[in-house]
N, C-alpha and C positions, 0 to 999 in steps of 0.2 A: 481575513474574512471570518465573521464569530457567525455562526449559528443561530436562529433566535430562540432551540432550545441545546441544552448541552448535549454533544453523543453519549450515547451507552447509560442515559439517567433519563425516565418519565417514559411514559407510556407509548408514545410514539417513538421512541428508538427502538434500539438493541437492548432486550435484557436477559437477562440468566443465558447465555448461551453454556447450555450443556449439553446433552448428549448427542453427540454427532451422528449418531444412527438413526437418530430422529429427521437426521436432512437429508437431501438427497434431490441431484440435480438430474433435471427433465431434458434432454437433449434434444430431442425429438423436436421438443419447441423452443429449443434455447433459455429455456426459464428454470429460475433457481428457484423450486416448490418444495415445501417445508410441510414433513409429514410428522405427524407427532403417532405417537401405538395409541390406541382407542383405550387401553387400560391406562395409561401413563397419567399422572399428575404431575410431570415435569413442565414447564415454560419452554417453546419452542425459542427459536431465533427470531428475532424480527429484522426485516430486511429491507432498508427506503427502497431499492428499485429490485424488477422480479428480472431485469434482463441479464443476462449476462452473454457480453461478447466473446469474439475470439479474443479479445486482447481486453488486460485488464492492467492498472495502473495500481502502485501502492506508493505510499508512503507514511511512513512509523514518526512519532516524535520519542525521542528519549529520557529519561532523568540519572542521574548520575549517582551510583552507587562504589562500593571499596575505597580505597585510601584516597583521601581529599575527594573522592565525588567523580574522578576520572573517568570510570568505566561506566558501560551504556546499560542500560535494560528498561525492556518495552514499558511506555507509556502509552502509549495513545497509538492502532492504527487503522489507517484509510484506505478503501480500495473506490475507484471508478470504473465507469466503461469507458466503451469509445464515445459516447453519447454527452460524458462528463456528468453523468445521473450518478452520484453516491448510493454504494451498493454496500458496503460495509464502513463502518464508523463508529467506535469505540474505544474509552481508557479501558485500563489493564489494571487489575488491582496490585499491589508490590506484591514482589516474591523473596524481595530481600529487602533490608534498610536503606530505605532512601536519605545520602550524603544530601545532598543535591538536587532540586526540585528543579532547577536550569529557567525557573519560571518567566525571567526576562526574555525569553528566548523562544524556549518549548511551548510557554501558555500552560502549563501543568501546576495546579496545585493540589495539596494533598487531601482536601474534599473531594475531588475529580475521581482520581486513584481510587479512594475508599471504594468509591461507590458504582466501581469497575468491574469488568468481566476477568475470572478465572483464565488465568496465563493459559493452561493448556487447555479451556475450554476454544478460547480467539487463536488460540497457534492452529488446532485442529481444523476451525473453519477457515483459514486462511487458505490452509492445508487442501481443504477440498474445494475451495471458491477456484486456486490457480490449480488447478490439475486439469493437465492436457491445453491451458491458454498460453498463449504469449502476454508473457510479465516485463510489463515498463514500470518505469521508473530512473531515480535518480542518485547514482552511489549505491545501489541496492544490494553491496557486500555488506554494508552497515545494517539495510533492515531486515536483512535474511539471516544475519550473525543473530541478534538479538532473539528473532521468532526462532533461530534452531531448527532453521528450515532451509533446503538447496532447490534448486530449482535446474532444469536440464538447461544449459549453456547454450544451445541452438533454438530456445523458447523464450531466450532472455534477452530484452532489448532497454541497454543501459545510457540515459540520454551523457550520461559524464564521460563515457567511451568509447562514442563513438564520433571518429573523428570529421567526415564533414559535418558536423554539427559543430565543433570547435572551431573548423577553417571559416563557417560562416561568419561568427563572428570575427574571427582571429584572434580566438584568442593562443597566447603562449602557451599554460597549464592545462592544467585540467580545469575547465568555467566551472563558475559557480550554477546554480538553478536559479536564482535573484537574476544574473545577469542574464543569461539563458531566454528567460520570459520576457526581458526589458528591451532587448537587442533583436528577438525572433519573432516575440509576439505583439512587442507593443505594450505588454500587460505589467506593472507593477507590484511584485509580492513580497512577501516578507520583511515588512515594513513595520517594525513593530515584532511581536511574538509570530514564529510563524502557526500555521496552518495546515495539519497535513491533508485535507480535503482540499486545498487550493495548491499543494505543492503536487498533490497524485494527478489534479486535472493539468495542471504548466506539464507536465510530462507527460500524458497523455496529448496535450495540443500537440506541441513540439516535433513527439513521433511520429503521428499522423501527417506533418510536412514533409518528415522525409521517409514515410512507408514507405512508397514505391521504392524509390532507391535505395535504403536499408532493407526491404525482403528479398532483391532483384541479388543484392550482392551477398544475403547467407545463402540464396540459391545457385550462387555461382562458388560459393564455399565448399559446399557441402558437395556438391559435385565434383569439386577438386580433391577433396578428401576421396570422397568416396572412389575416382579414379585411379587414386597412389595409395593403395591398400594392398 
């Protein structure tokens, strides 16, 4: 799924996200409202959607940096709601030498990158977008390794580990998210270079089939914990 403008470049995206003190999220109404100081000549955030639910969806694409290209760091990342409304969408500019663009793959090239958000300006919002939500996604020791960011474990809902989602299909491993979508949703992705705004919504559908029975059992968890303390 391409965009018909790129994230994180032109006037209707995300640009300059800088100073995080400038944001700050409205509870009250569930809405992610962006204050700028009255003195400030800084660029705010810009945000396609102002909702933000209980539950938010990410996923990161990578390029491959150190010896032959191996090792991951942030390219590109996406968050949704429950709604599937893109709430955040933006490259990363490099922090290191990019071995490896992955561009068959990622859909990353190095005009993309240049012309990206400061690594720790998009870690910071990421930082304050998931605080206090429940974070889905897919493999998300991968895109939380990269952002250098942890998230609390009884908030985090992981579509590659959690197992009736694997019995549904049957599979053996650990599924992929390509299967995942093809087998549960119906839906066709990564077909071609992926996407991470179509890979954060397939993980968002996904969970939202089996919310009730993935919240019903961290609450039969956490109960059990909490009674053998």
């Amino acid at each position: 799924m391409v965009s018909e403008m790129e994230p994180g470049s032109g006037d209707a995206d995300i640009e300059n996200i800088l100073n995080i003190r400038h944001l700050s999220i409205d509870n009250a109404e569930n809405n992610f409202s962006k204050k700028t100081a009255a003195k400030s000549g800084r660029p705010r955030a810009k945000i396609f959607s102002t909702e933000l639910t209980n539950c938010l969806a990410l996923d990161c694409e990578f390029v491959g940096i150190g010896p032959h290209g191996k090792e991951h760091m942030l390219a590109r990342v996406s968050i949704v709601n429950e709604r599937a409304e893109v709430i955040l969408d933006t490259y990363v500019k490099p922090q290191k030498a990019v071995i490896d663009y992955r561009t068959e793959i990622s859909g990353i090239r190095p005009e993309l990158m240049a012309e990206g958000q400061d690594y720790s300006a998009v870690r910071e919002t990421v930082k304050l977008l998931l605080q206090g939500r429940i974070l889905v996604g897919h493999a998300l020791k991968n895109d939380l390794l990269v952002l250098n960011l942890r998230h609390p474990r009884n908030m985090t809902r992981d579509t590659s580990r959690y197992h009736p989602i694997a019995r549904r299909i049957r599979a053996l491993g650990t599924p992929s998210l390509k299967s995942l979508s093809k087998l549960i949703l119906g839906e066709e992705i990564q077909i071609g270079t992926h996407d991470s705004v179509q890979d954060a919504t397939a993980t968002m559908k996904i969970y939202l089939i089996f919310q009730e029975e993935w919240e019903k059992s961290m609450r039969k968890s956490s109960t059990h914990r909490y009674r053998h303390r």
